[in-house]
N, CA, C and O atoms as a GROMACS GRO file, in nm:
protein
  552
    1UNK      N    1   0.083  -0.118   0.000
    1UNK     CA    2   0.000   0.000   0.000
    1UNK      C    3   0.088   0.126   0.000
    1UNK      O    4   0.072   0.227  -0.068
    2UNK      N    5   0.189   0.098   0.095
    2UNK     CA    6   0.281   0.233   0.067
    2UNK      C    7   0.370   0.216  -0.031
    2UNK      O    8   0.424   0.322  -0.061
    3UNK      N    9   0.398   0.144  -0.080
    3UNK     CA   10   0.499   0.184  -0.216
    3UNK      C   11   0.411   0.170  -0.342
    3UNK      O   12   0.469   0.168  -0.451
    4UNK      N   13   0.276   0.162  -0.339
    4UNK     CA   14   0.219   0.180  -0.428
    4UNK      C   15   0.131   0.358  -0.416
    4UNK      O   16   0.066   0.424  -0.498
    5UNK      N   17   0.163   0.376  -0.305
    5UNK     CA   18   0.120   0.564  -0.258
    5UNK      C   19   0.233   0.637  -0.321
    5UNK      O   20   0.222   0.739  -0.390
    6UNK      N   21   0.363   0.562  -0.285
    6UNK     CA   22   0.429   0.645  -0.337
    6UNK      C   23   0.464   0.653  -0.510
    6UNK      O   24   0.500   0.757  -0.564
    7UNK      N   25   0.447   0.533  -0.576
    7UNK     CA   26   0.394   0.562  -0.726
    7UNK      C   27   0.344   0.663  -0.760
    7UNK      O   28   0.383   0.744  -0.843
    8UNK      N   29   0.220   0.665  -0.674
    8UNK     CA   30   0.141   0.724  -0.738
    8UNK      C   31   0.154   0.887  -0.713
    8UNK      O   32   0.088   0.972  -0.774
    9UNK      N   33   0.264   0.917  -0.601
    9UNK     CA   34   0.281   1.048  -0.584
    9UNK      C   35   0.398   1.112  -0.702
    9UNK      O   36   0.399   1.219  -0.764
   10UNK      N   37   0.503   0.981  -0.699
   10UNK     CA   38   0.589   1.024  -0.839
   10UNK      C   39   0.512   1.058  -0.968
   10UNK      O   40   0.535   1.167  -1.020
   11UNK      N   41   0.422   0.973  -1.024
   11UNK     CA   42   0.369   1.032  -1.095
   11UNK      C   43   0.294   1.170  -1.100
   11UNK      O   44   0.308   1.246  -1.196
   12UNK      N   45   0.208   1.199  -0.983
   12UNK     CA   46   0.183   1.301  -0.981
   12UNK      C   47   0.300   1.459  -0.988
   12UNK      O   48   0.274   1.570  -1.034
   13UNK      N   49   0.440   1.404  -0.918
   13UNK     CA   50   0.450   1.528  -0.911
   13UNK      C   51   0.607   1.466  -0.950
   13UNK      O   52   0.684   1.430  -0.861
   14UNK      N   53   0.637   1.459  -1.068
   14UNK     CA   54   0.760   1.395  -1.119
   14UNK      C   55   0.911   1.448  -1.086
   14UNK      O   56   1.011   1.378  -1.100
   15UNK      N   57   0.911   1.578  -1.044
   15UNK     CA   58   1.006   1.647  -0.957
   15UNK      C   59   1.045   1.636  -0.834
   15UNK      O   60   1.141   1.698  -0.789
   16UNK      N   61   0.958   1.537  -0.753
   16UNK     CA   62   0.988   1.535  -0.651
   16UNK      C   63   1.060   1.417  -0.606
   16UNK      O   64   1.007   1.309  -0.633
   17UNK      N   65   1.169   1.416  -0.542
   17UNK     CA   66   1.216   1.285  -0.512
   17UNK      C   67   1.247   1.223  -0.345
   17UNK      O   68   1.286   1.286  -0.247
   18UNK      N   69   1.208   1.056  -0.359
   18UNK     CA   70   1.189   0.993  -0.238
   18UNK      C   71   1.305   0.894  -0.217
   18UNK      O   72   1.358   0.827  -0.305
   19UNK      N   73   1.344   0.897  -0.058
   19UNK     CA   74   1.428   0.782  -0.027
   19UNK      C   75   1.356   0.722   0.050
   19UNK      O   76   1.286   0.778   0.134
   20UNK      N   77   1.364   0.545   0.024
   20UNK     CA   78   1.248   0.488   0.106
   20UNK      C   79   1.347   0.382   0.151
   20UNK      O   80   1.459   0.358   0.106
   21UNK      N   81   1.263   0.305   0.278
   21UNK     CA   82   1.302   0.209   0.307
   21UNK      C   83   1.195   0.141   0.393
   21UNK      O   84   1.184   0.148   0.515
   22UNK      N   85   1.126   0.081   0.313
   22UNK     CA   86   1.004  -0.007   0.350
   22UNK      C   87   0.991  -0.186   0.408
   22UNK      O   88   0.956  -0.281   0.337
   23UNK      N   89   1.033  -0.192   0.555
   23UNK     CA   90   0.938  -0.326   0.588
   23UNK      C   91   0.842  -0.392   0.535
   23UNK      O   92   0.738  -0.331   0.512
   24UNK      N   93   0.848  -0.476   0.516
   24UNK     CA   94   0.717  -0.525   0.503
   24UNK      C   95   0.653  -0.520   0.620
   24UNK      O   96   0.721  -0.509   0.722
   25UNK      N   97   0.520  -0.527   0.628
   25UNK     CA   98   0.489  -0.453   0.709
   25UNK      C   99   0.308  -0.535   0.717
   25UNK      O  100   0.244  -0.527   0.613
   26UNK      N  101   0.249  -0.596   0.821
   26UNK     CA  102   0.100  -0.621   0.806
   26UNK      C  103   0.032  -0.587   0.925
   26UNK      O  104   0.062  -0.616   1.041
   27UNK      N  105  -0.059  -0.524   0.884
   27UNK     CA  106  -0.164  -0.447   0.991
   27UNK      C  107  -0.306  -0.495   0.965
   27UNK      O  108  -0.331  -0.553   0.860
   28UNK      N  109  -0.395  -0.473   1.052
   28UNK     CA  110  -0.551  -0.544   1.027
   28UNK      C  111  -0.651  -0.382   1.007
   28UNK      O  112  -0.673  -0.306   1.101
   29UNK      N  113  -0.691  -0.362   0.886
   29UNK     CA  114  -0.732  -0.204   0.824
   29UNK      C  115  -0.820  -0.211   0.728
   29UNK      O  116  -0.829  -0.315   0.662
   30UNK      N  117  -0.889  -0.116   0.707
   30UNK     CA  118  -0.960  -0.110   0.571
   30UNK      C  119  -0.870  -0.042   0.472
   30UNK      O  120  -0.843   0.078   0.487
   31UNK      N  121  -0.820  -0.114   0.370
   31UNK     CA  122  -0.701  -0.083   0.267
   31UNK      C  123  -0.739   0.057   0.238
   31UNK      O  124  -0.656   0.148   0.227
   32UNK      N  125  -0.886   0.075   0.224
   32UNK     CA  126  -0.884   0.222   0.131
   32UNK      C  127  -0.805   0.342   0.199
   32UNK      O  128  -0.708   0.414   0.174
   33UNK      N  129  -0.915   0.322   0.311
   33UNK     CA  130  -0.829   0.445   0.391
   33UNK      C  131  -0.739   0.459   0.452
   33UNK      O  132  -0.709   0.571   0.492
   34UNK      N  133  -0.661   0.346   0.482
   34UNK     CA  134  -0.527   0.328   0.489
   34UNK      C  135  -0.452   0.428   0.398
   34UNK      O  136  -0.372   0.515   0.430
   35UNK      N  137  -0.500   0.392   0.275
   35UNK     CA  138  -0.474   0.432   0.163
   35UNK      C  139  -0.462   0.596   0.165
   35UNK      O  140  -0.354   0.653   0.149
   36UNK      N  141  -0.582   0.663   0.185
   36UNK     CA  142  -0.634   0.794   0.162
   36UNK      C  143  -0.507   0.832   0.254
   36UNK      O  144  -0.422   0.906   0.206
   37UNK      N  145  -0.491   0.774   0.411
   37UNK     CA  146  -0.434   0.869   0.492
   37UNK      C  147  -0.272   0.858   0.409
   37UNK      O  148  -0.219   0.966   0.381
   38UNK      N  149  -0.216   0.759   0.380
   38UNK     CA  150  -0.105   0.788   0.324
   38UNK      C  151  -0.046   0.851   0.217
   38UNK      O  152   0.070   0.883   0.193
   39UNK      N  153  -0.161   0.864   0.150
   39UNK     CA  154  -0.156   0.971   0.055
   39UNK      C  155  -0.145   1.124   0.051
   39UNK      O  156  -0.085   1.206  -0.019
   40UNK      N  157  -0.267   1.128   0.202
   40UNK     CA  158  -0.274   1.262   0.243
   40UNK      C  159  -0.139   1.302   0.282
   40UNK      O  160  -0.101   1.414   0.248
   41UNK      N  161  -0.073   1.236   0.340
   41UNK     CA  162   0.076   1.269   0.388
   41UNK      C  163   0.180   1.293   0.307
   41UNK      O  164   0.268   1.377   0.324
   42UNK      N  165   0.166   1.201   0.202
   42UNK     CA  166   0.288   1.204   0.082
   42UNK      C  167   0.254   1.310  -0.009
   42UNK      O  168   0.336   1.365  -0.083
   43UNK      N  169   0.135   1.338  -0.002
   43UNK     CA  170   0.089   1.512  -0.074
   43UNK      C  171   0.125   1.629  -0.022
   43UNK      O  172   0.160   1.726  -0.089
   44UNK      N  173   0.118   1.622   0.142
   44UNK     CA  174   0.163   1.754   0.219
   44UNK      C  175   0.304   1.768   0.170
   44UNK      O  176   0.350   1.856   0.098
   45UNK      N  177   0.393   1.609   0.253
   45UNK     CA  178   0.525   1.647   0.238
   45UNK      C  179   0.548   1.691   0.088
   45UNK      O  180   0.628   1.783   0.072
   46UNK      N  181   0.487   1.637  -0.022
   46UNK     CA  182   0.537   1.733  -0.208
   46UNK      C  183   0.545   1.833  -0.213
   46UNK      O  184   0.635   1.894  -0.272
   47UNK      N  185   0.422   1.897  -0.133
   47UNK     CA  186   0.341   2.005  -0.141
   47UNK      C  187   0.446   2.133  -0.113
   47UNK      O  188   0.469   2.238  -0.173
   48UNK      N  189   0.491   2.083  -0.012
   48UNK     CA  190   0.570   2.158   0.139
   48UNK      C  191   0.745   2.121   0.080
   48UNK      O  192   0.812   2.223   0.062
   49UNK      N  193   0.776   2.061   0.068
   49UNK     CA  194   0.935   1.993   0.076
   49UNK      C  195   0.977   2.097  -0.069
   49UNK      O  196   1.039   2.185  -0.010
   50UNK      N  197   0.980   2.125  -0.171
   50UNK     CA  198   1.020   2.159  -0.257
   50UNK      C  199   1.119   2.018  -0.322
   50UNK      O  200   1.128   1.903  -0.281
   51UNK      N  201   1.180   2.086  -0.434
   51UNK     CA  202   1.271   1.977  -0.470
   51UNK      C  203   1.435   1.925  -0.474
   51UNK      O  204   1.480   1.828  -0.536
   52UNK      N  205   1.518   2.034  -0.378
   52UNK     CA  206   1.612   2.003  -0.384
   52UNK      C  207   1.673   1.925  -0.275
   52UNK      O  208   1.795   1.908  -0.275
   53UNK      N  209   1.569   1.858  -0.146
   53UNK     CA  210   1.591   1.790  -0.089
   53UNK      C  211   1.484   1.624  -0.085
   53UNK      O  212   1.363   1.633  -0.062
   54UNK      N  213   1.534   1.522  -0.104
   54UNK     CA  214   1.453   1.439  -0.075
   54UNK      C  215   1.353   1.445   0.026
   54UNK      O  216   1.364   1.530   0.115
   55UNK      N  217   1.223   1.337   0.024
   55UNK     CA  218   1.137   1.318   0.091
   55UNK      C  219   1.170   1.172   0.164
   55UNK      O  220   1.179   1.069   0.098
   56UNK      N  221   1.184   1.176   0.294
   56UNK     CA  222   1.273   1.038   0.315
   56UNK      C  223   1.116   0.964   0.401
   56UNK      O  224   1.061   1.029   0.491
   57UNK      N  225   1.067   0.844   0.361
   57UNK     CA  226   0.964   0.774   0.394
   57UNK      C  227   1.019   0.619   0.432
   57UNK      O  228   1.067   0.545   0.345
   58UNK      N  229   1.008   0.584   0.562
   58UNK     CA  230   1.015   0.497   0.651
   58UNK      C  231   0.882   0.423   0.679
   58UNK      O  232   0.775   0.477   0.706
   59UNK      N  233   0.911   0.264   0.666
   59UNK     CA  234   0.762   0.216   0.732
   59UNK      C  235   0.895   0.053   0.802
   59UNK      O  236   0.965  -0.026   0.739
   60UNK      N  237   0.876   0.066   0.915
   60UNK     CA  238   0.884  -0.009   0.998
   60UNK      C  239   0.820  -0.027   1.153
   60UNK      O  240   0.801   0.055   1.244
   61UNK      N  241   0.795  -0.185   1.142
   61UNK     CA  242   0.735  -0.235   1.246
   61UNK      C  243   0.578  -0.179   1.287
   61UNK      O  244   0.550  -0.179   1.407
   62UNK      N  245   0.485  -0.136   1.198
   62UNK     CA  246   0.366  -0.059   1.178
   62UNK      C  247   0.380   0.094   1.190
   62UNK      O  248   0.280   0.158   1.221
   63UNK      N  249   0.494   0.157   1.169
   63UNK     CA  250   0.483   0.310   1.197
   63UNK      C  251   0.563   0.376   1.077
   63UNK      O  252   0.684   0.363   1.062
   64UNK      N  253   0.453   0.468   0.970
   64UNK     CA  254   0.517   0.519   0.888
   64UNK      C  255   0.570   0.660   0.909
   64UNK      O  256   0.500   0.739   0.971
   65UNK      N  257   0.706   0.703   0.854
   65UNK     CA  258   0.773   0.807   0.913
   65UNK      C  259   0.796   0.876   0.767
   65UNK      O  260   0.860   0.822   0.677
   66UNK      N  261   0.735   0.998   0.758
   66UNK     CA  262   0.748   1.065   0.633
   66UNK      C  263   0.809   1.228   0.662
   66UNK      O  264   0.743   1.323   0.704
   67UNK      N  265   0.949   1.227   0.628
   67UNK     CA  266   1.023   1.376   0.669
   67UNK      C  267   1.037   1.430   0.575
   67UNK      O  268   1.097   1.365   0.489
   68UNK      N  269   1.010   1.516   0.551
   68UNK     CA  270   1.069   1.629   0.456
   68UNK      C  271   1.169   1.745   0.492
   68UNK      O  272   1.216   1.756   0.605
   69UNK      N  273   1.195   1.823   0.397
   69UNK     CA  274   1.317   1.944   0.435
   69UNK      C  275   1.259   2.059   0.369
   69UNK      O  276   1.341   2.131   0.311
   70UNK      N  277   1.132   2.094   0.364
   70UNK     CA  278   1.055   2.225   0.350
   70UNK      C  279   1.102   2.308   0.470
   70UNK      O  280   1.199   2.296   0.545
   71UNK      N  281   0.969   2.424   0.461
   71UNK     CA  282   1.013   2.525   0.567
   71UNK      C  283   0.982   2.458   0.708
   71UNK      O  284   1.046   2.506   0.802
   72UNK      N  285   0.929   2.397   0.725
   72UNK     CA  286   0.811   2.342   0.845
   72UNK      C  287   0.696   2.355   0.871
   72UNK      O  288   0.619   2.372   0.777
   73UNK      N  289   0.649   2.352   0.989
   73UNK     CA  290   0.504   2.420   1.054
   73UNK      C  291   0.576   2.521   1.138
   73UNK      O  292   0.698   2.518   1.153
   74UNK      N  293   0.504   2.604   1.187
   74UNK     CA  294   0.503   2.729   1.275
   74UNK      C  295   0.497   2.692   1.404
   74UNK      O  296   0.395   2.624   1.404
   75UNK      N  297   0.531   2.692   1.496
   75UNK     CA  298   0.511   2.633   1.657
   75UNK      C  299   0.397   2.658   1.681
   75UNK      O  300   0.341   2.561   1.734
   76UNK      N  301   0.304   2.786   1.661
   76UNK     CA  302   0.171   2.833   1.688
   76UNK      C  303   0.061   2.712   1.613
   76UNK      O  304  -0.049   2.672   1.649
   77UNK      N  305   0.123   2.688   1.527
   77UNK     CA  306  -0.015   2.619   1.434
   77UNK      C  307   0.024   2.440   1.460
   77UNK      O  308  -0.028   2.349   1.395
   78UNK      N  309   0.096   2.428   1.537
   78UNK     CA  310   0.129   2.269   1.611
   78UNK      C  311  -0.017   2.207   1.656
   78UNK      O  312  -0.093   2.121   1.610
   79UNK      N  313  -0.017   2.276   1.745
   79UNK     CA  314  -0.172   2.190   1.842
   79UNK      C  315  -0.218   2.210   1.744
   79UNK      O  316  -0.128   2.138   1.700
   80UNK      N  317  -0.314   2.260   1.593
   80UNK     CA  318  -0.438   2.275   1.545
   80UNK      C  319  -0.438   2.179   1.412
   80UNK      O  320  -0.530   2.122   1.354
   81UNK      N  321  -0.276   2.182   1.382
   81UNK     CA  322  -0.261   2.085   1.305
   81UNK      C  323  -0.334   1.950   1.206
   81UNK      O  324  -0.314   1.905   1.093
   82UNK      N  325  -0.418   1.923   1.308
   82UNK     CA  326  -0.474   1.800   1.314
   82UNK      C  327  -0.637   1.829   1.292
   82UNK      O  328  -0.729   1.755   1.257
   83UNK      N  329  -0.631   1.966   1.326
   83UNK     CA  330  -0.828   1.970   1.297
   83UNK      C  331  -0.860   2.008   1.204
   83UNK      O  332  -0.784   2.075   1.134
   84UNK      N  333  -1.004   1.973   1.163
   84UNK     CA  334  -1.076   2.005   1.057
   84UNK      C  335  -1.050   2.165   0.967
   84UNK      O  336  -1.068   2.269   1.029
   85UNK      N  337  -1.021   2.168   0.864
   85UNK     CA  338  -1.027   2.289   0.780
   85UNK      C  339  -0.899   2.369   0.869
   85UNK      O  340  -0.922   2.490   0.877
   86UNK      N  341  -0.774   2.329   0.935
   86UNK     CA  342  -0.691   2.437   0.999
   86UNK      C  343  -0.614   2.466   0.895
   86UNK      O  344  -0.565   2.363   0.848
   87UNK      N  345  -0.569   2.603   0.817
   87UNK     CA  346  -0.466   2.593   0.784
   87UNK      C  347  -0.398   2.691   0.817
   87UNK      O  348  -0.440   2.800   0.855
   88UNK      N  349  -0.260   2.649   0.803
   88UNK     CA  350  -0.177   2.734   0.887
   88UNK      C  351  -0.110   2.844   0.822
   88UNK      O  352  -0.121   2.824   0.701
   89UNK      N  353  -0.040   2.959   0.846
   89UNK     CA  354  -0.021   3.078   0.779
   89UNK      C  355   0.047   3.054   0.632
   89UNK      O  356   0.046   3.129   0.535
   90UNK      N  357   0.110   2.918   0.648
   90UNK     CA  358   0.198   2.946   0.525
   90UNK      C  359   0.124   2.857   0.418
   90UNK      O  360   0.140   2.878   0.298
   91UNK      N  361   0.035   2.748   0.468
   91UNK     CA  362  -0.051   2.619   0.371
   91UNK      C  363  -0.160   2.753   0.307
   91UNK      O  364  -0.217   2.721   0.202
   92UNK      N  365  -0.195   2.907   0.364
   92UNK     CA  366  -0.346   2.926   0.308
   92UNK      C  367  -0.312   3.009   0.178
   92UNK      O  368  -0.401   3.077   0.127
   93UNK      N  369  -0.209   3.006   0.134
   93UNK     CA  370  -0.206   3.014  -0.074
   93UNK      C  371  -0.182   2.928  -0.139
   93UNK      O  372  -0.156   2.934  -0.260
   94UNK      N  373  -0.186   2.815  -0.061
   94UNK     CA  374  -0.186   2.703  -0.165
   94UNK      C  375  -0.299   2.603  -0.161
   94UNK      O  376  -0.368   2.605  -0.059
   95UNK      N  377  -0.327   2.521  -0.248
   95UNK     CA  378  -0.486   2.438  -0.284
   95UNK      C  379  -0.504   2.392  -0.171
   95UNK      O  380  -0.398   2.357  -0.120
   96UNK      N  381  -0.599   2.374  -0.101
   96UNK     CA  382  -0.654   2.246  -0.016
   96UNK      C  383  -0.747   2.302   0.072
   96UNK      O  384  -0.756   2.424   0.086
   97UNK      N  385  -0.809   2.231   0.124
   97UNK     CA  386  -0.925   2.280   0.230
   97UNK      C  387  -0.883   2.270   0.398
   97UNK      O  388  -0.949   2.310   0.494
   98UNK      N  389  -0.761   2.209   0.398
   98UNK     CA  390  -0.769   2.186   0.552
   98UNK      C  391  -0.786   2.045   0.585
   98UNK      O  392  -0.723   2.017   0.687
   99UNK      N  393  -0.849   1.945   0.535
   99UNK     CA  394  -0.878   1.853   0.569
   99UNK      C  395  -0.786   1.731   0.546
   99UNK      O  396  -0.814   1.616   0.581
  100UNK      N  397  -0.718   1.754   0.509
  100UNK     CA  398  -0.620   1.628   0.493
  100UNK      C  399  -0.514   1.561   0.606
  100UNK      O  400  -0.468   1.447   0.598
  101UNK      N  401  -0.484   1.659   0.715
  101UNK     CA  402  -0.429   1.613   0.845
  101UNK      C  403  -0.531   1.527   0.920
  101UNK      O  404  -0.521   1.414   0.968
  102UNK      N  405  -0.673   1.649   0.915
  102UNK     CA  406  -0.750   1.525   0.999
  102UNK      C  407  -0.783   1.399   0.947
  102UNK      O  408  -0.769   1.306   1.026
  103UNK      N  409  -0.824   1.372   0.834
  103UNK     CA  410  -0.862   1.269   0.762
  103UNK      C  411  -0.732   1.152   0.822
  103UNK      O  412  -0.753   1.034   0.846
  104UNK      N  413  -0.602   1.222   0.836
  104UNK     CA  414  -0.496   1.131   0.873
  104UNK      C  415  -0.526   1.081   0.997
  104UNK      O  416  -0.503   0.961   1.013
  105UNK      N  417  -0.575   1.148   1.095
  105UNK     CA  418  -0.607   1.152   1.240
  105UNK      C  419  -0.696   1.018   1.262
  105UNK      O  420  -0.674   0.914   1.324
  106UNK      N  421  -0.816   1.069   1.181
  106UNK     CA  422  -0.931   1.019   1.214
  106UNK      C  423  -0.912   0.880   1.164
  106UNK      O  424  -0.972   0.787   1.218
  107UNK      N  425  -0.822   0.861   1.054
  107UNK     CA  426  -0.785   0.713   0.988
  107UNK      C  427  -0.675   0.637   1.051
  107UNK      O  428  -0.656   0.521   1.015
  108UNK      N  429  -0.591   0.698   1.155
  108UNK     CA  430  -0.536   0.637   1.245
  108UNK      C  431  -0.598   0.534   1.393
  108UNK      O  432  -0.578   0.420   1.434
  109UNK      N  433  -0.695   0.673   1.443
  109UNK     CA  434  -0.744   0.621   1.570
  109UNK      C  435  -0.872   0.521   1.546
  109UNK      O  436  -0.934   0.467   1.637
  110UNK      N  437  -0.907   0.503   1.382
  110UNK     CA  438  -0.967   0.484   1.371
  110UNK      C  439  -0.933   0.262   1.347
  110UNK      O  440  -1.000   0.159   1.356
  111UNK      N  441  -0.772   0.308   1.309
  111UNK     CA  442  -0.779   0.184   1.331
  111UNK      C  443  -0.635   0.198   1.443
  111UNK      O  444  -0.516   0.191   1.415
  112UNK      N  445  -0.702   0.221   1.576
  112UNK     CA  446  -0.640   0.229   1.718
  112UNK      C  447  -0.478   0.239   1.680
  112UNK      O  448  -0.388   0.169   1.727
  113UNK      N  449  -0.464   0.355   1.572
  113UNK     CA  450  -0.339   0.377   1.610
  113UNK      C  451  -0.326   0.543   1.645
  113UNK      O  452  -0.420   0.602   1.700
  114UNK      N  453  -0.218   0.604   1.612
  114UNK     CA  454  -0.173   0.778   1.646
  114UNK      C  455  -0.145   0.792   1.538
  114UNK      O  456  -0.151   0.713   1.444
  115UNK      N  457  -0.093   0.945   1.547
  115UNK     CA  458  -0.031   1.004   1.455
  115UNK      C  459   0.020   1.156   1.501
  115UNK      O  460  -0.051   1.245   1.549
  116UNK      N  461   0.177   1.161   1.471
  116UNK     CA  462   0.193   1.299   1.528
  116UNK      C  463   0.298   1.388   1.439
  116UNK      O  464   0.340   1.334   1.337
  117UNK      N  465   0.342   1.515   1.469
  117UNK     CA  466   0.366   1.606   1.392
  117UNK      C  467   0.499   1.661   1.471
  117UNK      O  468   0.507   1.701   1.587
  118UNK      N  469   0.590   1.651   1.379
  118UNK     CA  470   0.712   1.785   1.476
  118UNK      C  471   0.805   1.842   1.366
  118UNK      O  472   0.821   1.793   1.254
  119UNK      N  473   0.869   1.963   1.421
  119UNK     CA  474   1.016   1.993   1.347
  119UNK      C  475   1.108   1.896   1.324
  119UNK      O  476   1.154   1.836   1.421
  120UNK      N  477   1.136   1.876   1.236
  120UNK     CA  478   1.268   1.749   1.230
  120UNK      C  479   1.338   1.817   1.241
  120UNK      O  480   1.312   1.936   1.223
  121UNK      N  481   1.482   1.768   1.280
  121UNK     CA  482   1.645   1.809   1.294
  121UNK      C  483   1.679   1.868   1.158
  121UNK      O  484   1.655   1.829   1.044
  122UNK      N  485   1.754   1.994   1.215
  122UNK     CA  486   1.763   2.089   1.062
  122UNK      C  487   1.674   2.149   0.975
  122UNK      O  488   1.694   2.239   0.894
  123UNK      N  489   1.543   2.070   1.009
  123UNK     CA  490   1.424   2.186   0.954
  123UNK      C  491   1.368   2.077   0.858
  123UNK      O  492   1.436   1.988   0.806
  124UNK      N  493   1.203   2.104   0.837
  124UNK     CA  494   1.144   2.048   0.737
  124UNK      C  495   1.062   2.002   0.891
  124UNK      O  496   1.054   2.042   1.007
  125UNK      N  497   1.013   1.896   0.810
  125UNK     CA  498   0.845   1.837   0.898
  125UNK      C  499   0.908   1.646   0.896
  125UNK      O  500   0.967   1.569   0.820
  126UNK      N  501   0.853   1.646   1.021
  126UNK     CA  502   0.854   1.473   1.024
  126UNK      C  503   0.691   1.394   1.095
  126UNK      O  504   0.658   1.414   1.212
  127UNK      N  505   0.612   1.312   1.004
  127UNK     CA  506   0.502   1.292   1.045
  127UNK      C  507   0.514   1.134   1.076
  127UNK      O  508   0.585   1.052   1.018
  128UNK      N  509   0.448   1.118   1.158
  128UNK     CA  510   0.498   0.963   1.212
  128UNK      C  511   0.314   0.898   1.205
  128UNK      O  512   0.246   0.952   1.293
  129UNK      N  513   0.257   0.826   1.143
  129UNK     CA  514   0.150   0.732   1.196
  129UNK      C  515   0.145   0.611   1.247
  129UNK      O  516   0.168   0.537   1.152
  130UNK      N  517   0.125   0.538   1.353
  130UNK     CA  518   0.112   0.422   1.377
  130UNK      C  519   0.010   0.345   1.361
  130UNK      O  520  -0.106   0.386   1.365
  131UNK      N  521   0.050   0.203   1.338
  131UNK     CA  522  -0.128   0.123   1.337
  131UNK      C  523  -0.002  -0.022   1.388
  131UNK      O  524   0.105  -0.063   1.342
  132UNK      N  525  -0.121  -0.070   1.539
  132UNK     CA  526  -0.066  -0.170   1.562
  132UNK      C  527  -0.083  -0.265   1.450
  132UNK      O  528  -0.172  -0.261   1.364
  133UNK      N  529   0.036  -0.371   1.463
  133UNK     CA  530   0.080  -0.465   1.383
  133UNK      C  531   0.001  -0.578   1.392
  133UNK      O  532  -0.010  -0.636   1.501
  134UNK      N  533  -0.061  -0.622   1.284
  134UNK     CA  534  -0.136  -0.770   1.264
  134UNK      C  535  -0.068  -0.875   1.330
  134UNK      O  536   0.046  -0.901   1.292
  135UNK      N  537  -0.129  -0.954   1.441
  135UNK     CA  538  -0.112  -1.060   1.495
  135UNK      C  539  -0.027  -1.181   1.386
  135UNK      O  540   0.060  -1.266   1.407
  136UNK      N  541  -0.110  -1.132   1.256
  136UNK     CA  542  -0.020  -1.233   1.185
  136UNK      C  543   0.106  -1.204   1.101
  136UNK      O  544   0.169  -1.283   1.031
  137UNK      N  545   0.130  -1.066   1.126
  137UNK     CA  546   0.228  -1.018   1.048
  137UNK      C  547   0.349  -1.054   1.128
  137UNK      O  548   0.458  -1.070   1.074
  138UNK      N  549   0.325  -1.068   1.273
  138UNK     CA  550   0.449  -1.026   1.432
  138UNK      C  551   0.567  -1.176   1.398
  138UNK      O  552   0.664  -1.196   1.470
   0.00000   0.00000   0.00000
C-alpha cells in the first residue's frame, strides 16, 4: 500500500524525489483508507518539501515516518494541526481545504493507532503514523 502511494505520488509530481526504506509490514485495516491517509501525507510532504531535498519515507514495524526538508510548521499552528479545515499561515495560498491532516487523524485512531507532527532536525516536517501490527504479520 505504501509503495504503491508512493507511485502514485511520483507520478503526480515527477520532480519530486523519495528515499524509502520499507518493511514489510502487516496491519488489520480497511485498505482504502489506509490508503487515503497515506496519501494525504505524501501530498503535504510534495506540497511543502520543494525539490532540492529528498522526501525520506520509513515504514517499519507498523509506523510510517514521512520527513521532509521544507520550511516546516510554525510552533503556533502545532496543536491545530490535526483539525478540521486548519490551515496554517503558510498552507493558506496554496490548494486544499484543511482537511487532509484530519482525515490522517481520524484514519489512524480509527484503526487504534496515532499520529503525530514535529520539526525534524535541521528543519522540514517529520510525520509519524502508527497502526498496531497484525497478529499475523508479528
Amino acid at each position: 500500500l505504501v509503495a504503491e502511494a508512493i507511485e502514485r505520488a511520483r507520478r503526480h509530481a515527477p520532480q519530486a524525489r523519495f528515499e524509502i526504506s520499507l518493511d514489510p509490514t502487516l496491519v488489520n485495516g480497511v485498505p482504502s483508507r489506509l490508503d487515503r491517509a497515506v496519501n494525504n501525507l505524501l501530498d503535504n510532504a510534495v506540497k511543502f518539501a520543494g525539490t532540492e531535498q529528498p522526501i525520506e519515507v520509513r515504514l517499519h514495524d507498523g509506523e510510517l515516518e514521512i520527513r521532509d526538508h521544507g520550511p516546516g510548521i510554525d510552533a503556533d499552528d502545532l496543536p491545530h494541526i490535526f483539525d478540521r479545515f486548519f490551515r496554517g499561515a503558510r498552507s493558506r495560498a496554496l490548494p486544499g481545504s484543511g482537511l487532509g491532516l484530519a482525515i490522517v487523524r481520524q484514519v489512524a485512531e480509527l484503526h487504534s493507532g496515532s499520529v503525530s507532527i514535529a520539526a525534524a532536525p535541521g528543519g522540514g516536517t517529520v510525520v509519524r503514523m502508527r497502526v498496531p501490527v497484525s497478529a499475523w504479520g508479528a
